[in-house]
C-alpha atoms as a printed R data frame, in Angstrom:
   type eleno elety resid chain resno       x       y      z
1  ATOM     1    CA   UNK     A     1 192.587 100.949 48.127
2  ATOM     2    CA   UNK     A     2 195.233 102.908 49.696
3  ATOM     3    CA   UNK     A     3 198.320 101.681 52.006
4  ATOM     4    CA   UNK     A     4 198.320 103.355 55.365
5  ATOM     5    CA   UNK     A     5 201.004 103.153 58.455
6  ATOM     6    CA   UNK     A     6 198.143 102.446 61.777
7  ATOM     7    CA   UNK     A     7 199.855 103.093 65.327
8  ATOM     8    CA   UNK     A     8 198.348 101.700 68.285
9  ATOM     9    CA   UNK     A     9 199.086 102.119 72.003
10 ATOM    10    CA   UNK     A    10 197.695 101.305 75.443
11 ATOM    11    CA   UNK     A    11 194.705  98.426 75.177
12 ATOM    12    CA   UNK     A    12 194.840  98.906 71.508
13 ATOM    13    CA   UNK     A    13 198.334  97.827 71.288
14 ATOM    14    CA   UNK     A    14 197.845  94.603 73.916
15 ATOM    15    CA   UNK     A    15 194.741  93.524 71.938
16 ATOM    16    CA   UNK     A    16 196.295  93.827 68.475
17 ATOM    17    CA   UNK     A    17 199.968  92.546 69.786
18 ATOM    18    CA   UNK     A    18 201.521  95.315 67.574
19 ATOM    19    CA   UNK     A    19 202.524  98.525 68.231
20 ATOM    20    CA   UNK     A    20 201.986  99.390 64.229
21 ATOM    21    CA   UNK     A    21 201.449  97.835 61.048
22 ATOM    22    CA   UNK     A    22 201.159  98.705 57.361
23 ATOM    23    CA   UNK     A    23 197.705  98.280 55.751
24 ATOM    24    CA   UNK     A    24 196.085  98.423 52.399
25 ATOM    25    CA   UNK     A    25 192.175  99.622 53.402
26 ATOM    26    CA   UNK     A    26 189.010 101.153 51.432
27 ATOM    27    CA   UNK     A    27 188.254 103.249 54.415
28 ATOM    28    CA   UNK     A    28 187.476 107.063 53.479
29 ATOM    29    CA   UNK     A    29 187.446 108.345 56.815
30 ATOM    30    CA   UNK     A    30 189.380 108.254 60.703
31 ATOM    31    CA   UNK     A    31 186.020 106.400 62.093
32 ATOM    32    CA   UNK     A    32 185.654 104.006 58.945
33 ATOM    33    CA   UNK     A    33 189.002 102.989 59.801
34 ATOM    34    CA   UNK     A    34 188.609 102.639 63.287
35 ATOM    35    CA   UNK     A    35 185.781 100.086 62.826
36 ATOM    36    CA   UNK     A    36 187.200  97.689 59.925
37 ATOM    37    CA   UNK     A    37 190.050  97.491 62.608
38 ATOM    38    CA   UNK     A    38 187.901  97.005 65.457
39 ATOM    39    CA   UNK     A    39 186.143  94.479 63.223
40 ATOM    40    CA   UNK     A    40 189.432  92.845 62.037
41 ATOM    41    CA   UNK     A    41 190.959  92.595 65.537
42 ATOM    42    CA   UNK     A    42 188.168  92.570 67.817
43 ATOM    43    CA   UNK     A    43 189.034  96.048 69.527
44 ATOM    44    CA   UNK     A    44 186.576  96.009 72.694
45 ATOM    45    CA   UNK     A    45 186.387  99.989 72.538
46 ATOM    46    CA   UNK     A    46 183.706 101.349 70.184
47 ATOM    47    CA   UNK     A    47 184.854 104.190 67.813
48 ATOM    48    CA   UNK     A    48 183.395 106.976 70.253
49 ATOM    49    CA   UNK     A    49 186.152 106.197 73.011
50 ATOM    50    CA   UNK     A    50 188.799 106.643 70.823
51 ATOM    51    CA   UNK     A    51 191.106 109.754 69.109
52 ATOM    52    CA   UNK     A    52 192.240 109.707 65.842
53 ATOM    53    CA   UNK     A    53 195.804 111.225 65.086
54 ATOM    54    CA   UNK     A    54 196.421 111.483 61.316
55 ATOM    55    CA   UNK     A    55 199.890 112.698 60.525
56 ATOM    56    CA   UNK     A    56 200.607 114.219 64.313
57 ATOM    57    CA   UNK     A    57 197.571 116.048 64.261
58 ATOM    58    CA   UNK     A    58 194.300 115.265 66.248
59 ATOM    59    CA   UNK     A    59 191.440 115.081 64.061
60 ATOM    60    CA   UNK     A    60 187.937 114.302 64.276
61 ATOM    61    CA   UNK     A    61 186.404 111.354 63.373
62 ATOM    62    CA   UNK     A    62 185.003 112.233 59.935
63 ATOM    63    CA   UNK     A    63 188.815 113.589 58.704
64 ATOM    64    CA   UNK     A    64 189.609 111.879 55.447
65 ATOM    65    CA   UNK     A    65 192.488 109.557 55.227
66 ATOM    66    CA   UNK     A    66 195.136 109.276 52.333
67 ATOM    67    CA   UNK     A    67 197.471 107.173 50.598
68 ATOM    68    CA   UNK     A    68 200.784 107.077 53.156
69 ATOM    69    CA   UNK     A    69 199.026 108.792 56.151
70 ATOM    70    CA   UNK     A    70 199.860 107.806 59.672
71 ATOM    71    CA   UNK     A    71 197.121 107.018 61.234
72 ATOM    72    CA   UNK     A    72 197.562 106.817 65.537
73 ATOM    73    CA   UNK     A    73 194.049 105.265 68.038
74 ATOM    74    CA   UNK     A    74 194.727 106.894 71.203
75 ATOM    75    CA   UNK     A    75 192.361 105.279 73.500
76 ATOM    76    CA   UNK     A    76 190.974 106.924 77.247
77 ATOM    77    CA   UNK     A    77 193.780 107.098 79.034
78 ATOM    78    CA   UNK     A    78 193.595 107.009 83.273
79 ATOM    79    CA   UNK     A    79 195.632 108.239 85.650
80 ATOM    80    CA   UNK     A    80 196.077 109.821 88.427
């Protein structure tokens, strides 16, 4: 187990009702994260609609995660 810092934002944020939160997870990887939260919270996006941000850099969804990473979901964002 290792104790991560997990930001969220947009539809990630209003469905958790926290901007961030420090967790202890098995997860190995960005996506394995992605769906023991999604699992946890109920996240209605599946893994593929979402970036993974691990210490201010994009990464894909197979990038390992560590012990006292920062680990941001950016979901699709719209605009116009």
């Amino acid at each position: 187990m290792k104790t991560i810092r997990v930001q969220y934002f947009a539809i990630l944020r209003e469905q958790r009702g926290l901007s961030e939160e420090s967790i202890s997870t098995g997860a190995a990887t960005a996506a394995d994260l992605y769906e023991e939260l999604r699992s946890r919270h109920g996240f209605s996006l599946p893994g593929a609609r979402v970036r993974a941000a691990i210490n201010d850099d994009f990464v894909a969804a197979s990038a390992k995660i560590s012990e006292g990473d920062t680990i941001v979901f950016i979901p699709p964002v719209a605009g116009g």
